[in-house]
TORDOTI-574171 format. One record per atom (N, C-alpha, C, O): chain; residue number from 1; x, y, z; atom name. Coordinates in nm, 2 decimals, always signed. Example, Ala and Ser with C-alpha at 12.3 -4.5 7.8 and 13.67 -1.06 7.14 Angstrom:
BEGIN
[node A 1 [+1.32 -0.57 +0.78] N]
[node A 1 [+1.23 -0.45 +0.78] CA]
[node A 1 [+1.32 -0.33 +0.78] C]
[node A 1 [+1.42 -0.33 +0.85] O]
[node A 2 [+1.28 -0.22 +0.71] N]
[node A 2 [+1.37 -0.11 +0.71] CA]
[node A 2 [+1.29 +0.00 +0.79] C]
[node A 2 [+1.34 +0.11 +0.80] O]
//
This chain:
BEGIN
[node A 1 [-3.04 -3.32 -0.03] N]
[node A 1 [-2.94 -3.24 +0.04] CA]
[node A 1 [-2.92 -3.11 -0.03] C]
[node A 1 [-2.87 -3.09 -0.14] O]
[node A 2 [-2.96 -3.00 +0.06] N]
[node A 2 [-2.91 -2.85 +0.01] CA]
[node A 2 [-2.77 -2.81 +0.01] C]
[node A 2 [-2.68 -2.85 +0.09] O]
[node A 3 [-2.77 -2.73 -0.09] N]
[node A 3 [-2.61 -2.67 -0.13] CA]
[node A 3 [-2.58 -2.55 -0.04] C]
[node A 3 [-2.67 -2.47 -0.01] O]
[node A 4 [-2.48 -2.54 +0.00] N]
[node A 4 [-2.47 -2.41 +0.09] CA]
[node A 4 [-2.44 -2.29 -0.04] C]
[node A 4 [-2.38 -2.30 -0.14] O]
[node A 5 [-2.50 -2.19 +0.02] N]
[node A 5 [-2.51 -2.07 -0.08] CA]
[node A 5 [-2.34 -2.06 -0.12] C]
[node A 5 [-2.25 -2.07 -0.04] O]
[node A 6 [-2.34 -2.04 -0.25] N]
[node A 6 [-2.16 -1.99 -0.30] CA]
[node A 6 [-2.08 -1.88 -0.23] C]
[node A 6 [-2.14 -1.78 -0.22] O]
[node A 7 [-1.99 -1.88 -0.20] N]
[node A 7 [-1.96 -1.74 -0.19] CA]
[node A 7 [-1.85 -1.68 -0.31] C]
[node A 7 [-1.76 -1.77 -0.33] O]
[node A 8 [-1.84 -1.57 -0.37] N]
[node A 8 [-1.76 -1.48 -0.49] CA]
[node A 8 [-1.62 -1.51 -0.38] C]
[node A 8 [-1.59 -1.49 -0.26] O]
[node A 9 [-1.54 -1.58 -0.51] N]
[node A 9 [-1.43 -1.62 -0.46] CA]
[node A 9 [-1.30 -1.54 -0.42] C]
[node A 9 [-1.21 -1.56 -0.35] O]
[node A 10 [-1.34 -1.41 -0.52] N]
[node A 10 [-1.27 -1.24 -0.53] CA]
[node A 10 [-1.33 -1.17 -0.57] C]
[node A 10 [-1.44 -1.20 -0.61] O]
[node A 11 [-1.26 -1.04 -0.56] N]
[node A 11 [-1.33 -0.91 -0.58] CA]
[node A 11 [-1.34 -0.90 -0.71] C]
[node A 11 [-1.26 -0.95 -0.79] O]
[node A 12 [-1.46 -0.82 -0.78] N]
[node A 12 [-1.43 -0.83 -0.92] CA]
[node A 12 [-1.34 -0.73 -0.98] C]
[node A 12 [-1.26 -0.66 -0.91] O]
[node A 13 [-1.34 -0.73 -1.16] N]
[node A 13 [-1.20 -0.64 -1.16] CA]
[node A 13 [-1.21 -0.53 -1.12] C]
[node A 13 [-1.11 -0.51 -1.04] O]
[node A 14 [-1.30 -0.38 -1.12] N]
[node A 14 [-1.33 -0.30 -1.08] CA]
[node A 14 [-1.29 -0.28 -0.96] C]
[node A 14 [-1.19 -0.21 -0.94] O]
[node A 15 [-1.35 -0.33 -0.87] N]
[node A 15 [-1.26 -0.34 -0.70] CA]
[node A 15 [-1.11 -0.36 -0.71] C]
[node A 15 [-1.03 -0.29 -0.65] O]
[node A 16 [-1.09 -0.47 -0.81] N]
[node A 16 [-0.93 -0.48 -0.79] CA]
[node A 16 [-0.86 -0.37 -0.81] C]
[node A 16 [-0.78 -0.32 -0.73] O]
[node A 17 [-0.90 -0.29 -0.97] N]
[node A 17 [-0.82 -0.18 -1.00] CA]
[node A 17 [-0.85 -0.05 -0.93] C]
[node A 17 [-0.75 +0.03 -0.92] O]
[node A 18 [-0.97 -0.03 -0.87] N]
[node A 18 [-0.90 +0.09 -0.73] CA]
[node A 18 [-0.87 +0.06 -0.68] C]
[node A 18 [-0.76 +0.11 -0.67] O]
[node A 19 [-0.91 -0.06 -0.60] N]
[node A 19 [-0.78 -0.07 -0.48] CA]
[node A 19 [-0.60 -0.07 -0.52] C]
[node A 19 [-0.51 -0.09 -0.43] O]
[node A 20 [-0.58 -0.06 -0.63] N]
[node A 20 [-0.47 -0.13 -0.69] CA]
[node A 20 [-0.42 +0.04 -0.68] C]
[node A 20 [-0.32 +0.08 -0.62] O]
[node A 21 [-0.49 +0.11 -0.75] N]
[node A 21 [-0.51 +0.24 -0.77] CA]
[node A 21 [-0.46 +0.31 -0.67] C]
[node A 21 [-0.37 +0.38 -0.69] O]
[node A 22 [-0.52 +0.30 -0.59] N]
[node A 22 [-0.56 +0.38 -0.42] CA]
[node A 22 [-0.41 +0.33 -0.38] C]
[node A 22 [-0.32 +0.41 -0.35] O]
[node A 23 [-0.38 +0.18 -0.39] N]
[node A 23 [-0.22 +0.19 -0.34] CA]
[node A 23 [-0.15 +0.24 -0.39] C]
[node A 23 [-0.06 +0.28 -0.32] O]
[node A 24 [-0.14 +0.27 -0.51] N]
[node A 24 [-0.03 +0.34 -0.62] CA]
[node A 24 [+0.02 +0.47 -0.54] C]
[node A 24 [+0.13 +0.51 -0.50] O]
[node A 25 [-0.13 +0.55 -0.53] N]
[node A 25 [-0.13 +0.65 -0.51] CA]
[node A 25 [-0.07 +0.66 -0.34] C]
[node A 25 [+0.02 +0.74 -0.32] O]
[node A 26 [-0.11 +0.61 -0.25] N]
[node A 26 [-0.11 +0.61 -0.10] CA]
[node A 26 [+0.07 +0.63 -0.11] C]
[node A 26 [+0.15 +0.72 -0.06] O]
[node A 27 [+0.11 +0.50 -0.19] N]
[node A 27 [+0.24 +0.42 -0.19] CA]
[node A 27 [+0.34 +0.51 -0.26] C]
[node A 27 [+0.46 +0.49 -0.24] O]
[node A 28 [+0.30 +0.58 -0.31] N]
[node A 28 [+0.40 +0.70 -0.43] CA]
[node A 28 [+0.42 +0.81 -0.32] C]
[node A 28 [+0.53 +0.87 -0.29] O]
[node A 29 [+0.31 +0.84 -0.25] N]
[node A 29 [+0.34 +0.98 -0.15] CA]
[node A 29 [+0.37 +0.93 -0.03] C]
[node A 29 [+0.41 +1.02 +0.05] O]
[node A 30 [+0.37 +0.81 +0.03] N]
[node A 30 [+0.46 +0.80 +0.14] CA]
[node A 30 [+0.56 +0.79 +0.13] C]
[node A 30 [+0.64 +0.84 +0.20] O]
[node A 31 [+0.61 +0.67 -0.03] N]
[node A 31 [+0.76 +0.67 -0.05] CA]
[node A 31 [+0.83 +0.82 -0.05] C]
[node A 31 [+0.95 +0.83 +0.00] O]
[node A 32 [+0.78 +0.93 -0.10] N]
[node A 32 [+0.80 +1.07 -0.15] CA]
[node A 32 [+0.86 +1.10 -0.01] C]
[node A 32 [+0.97 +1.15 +0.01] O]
[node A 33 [+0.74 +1.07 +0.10] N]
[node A 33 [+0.78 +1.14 +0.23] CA]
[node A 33 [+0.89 +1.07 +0.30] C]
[node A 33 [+0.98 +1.13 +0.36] O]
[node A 34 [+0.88 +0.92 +0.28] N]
[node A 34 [+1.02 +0.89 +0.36] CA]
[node A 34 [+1.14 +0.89 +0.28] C]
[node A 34 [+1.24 +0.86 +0.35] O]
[node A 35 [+1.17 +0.92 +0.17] N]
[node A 35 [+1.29 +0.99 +0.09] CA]
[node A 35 [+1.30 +1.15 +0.14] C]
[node A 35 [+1.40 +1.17 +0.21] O]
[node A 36 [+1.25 +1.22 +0.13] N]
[node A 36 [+1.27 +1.38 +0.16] CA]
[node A 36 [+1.27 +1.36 +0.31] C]
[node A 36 [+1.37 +1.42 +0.35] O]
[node A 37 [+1.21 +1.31 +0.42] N]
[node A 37 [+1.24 +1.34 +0.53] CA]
[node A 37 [+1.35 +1.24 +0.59] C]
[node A 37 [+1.40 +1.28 +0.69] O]
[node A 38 [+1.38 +1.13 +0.56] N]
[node A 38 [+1.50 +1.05 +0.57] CA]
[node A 38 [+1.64 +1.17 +0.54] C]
[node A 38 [+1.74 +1.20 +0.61] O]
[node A 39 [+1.60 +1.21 +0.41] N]
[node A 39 [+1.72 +1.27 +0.42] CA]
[node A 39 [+1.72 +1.39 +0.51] C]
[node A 39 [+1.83 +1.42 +0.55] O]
[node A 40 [+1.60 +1.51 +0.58] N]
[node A 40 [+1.62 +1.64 +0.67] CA]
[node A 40 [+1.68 +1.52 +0.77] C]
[node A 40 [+1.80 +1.55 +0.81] O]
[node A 41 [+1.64 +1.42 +0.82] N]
[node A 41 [+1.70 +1.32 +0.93] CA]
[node A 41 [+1.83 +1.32 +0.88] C]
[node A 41 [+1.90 +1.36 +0.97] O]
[node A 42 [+1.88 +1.29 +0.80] N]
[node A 42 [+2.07 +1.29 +0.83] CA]
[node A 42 [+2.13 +1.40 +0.77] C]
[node A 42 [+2.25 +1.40 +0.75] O]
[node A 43 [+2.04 +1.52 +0.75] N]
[node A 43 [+2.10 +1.64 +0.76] CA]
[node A 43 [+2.07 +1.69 +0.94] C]
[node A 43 [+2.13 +1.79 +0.97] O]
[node A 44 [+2.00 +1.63 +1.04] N]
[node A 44 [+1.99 +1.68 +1.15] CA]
[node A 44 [+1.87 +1.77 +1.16] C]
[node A 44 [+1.85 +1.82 +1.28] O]
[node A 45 [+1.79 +1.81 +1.07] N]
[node A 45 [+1.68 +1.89 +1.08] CA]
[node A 45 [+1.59 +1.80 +1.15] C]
[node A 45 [+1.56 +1.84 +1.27] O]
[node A 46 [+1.55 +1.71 +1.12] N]
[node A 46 [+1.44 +1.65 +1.13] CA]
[node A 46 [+1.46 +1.48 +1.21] C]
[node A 46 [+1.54 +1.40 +1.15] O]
[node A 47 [+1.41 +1.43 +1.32] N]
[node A 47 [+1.38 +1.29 +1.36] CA]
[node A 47 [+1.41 +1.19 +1.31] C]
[node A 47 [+1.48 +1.21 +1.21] O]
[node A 48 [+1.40 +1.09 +1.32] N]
[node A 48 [+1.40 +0.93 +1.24] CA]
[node A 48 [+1.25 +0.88 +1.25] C]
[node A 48 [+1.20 +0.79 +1.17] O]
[node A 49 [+1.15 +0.95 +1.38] N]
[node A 49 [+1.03 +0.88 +1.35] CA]
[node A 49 [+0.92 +0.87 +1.26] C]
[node A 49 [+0.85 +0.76 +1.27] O]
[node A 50 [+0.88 +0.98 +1.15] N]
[node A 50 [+0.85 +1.03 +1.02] CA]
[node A 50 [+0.94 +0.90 +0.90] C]
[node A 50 [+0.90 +0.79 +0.86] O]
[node A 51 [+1.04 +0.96 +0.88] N]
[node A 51 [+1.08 +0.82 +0.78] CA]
[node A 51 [+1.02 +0.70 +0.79] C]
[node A 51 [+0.94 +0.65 +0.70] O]
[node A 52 [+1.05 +0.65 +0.92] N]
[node A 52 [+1.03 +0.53 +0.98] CA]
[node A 52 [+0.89 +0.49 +0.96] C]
[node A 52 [+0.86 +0.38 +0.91] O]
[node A 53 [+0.80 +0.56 +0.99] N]
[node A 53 [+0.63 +0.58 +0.96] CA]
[node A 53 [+0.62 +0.54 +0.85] C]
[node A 53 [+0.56 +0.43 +0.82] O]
[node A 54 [+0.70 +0.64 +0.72] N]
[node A 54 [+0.64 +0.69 +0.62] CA]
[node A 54 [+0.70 +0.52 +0.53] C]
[node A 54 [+0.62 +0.47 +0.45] O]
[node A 55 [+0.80 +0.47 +0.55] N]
[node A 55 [+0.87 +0.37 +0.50] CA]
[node A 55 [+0.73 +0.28 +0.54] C]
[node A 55 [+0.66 +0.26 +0.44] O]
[node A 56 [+0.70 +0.21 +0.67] N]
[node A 56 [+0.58 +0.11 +0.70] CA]
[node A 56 [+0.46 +0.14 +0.63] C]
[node A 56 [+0.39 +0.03 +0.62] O]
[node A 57 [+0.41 +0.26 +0.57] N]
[node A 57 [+0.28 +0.31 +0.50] CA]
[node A 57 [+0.35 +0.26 +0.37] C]
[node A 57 [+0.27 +0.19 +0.31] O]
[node A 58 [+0.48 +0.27 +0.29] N]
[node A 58 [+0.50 +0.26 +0.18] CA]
[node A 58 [+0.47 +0.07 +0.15] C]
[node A 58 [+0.41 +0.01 +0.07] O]
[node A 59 [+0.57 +0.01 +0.27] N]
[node A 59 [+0.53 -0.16 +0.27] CA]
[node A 59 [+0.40 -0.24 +0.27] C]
[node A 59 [+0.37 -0.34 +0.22] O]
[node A 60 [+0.35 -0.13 +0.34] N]
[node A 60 [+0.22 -0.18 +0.32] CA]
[node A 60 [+0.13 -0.19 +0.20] C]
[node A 60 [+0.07 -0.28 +0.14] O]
[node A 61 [+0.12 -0.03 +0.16] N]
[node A 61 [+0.09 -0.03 +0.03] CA]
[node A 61 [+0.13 -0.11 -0.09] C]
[node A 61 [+0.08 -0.18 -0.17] O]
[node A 62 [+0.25 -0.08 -0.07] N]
[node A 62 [+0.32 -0.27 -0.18] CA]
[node A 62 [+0.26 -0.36 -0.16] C]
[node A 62 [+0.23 -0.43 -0.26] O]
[node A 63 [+0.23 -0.41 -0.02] N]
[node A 63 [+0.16 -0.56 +0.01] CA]
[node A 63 [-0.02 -0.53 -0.07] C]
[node A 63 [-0.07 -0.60 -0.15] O]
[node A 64 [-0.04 -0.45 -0.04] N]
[node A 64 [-0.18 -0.40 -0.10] CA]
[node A 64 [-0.21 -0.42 -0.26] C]
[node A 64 [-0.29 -0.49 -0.31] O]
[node A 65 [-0.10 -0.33 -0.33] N]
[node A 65 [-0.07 -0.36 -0.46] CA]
[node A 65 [-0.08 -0.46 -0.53] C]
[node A 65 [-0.15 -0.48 -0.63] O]
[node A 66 [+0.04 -0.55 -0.46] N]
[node A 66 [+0.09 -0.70 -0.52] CA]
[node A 66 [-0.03 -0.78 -0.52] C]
[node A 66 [-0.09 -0.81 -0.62] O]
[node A 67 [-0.08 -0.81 -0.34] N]
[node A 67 [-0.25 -0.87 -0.38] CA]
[node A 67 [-0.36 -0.84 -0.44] C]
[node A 67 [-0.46 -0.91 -0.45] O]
[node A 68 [-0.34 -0.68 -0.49] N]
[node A 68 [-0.48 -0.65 -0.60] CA]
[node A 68 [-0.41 -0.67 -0.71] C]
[node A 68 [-0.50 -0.69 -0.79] O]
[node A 69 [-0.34 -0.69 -0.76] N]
[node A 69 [-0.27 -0.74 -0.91] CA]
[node A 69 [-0.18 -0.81 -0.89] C]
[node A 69 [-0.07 -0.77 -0.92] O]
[node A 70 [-0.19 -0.95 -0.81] N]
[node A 70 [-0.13 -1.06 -0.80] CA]
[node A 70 [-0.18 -1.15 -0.92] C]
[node A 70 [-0.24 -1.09 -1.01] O]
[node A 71 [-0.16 -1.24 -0.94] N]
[node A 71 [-0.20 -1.39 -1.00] CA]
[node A 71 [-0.35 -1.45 -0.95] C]
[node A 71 [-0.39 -1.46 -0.83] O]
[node A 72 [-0.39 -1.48 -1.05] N]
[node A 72 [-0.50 -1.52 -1.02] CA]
[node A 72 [-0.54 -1.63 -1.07] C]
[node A 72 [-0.65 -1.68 -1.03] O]
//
């Protein structure tokens, strides 16, 4: 009886720590953007749809984060 070929259970560390990386960085400058443009939005300069964006880019990148340097 043949074995079915293995498959690499995770990324190795390398992979993890850019991608880990790449969110830091994504996640730092959206949070940046939805802090400064949240606030032109309740000074009236500026929309709610920008924040709003920029807030879902930051969640995401957290979700990104947590699973490249989660528990293993």
């Amino acid at each position: 009886m043949s074995t079915p070929a293995r498959r690499p259970s995770r990324l190795p560390r390398r992979q993890r720590e850019q991608r880990a990386y790449m969110a830091t960085m994504v996640g730092g400058a959206a949070a940046l953007v939805t802090v400064v443009t949240a606030i032109l939005a309740i000074a009236g300069i500026l929309g709610w749809t920008l924040p709003i964006i920029a807030a879902i880019v930051t969640a995401v990148a957290w979700f990104v984060f947590r699973g490249a340097v989660g528990r293993r």
